[in-house]
C-alpha positions as a Python dict, from the first residue, in 0.01 Angstrom:
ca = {
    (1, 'X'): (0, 0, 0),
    (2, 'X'): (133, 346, -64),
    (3, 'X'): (17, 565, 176),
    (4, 'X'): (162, 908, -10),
    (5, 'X'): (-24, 795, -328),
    (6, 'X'): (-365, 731, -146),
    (7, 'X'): (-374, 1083, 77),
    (8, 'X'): (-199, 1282, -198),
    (9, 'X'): (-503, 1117, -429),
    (10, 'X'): (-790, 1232, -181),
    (11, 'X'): (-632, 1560, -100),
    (12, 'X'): (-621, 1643, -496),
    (13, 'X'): (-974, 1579, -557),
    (14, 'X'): (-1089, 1724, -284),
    (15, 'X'): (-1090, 2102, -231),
    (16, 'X'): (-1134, 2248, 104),
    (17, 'X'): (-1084, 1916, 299),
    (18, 'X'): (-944, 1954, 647),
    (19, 'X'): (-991, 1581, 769),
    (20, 'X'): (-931, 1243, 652),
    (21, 'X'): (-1134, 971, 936),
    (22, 'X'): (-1041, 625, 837),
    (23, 'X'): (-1243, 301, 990),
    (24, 'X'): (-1267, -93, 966),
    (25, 'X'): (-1579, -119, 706),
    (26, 'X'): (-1609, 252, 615),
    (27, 'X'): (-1508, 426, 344),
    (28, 'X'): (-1299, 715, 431),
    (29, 'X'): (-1512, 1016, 626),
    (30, 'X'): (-1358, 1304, 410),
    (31, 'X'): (-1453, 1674, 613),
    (32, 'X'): (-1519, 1927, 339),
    (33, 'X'): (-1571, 2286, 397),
    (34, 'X'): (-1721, 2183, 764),
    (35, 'X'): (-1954, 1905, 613),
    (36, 'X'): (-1839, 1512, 712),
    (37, 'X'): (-1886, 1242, 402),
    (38, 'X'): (-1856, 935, 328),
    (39, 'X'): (-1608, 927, 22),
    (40, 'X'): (-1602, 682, -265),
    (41, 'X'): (-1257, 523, -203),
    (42, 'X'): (-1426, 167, -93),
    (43, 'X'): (-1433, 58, 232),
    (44, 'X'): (-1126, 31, 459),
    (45, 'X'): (-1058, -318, 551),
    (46, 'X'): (-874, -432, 856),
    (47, 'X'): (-564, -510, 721),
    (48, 'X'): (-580, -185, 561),
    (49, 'X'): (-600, 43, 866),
    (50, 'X'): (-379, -156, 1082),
    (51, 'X'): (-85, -100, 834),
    (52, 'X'): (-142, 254, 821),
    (53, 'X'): (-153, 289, 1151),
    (54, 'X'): (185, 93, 1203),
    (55, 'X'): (304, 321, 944),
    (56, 'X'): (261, 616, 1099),
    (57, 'X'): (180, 599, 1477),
    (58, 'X'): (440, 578, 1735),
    (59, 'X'): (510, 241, 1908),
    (60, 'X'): (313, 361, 2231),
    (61, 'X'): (12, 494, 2043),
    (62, 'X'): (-12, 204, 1799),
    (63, 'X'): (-40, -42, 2100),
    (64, 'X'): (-360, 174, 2193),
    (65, 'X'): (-483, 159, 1879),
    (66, 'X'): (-434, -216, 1842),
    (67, 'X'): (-640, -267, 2188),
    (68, 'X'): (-980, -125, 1997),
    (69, 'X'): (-906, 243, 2139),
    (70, 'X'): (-935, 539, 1896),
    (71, 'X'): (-660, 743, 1838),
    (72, 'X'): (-571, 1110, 1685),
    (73, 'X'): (-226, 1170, 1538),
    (74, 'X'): (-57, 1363, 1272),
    (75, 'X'): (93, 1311, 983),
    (76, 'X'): (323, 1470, 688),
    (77, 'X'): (434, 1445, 358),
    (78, 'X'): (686, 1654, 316),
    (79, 'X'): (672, 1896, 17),
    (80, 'X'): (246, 1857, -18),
    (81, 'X'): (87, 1842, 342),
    (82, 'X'): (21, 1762, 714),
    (83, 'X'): (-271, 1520, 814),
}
């Protein structure tokens, strides 16, 4: 999975996002111009959303995760944009 590709993807065709929510049988929740929406990227499976949380969270804050907690983190790609 290439993480970049995906969020550089949503973030291109979607003007005035400001949050990405990612869950186990969702598609992504995309937050445009205030407004929360289901997007049409297909629904995020579990493997999915484990590996891009192990990709991106800290050791600590993955183990939450992995216990069923929610979690809110950033993250960057340098030279395009912070999540």
């Amino acid at each position: 999975m290439d993480l970049n590709a995906l969020l550089r993807d949503i973030v291109t065709k979607n003007p005035g996002l400001s949050d990405i929510h990612f869950k186990v049988g969702r598609s992504p929740l995309l937050r445009i111009n205030g407004v929360l929406s289901e997007s049409a990227y297909g629904k995020a499976s579990k493997e999915l959303t484990m590996g891009m949380a192990k990709m991106i969270l800290p050791a600590k804050l993955y183990e939450t995760f992995e216990k069923g907690a929610a979690v809110d983190t950033s993250y960057a790609i340098e030279g395009f944009c912070r999540f």
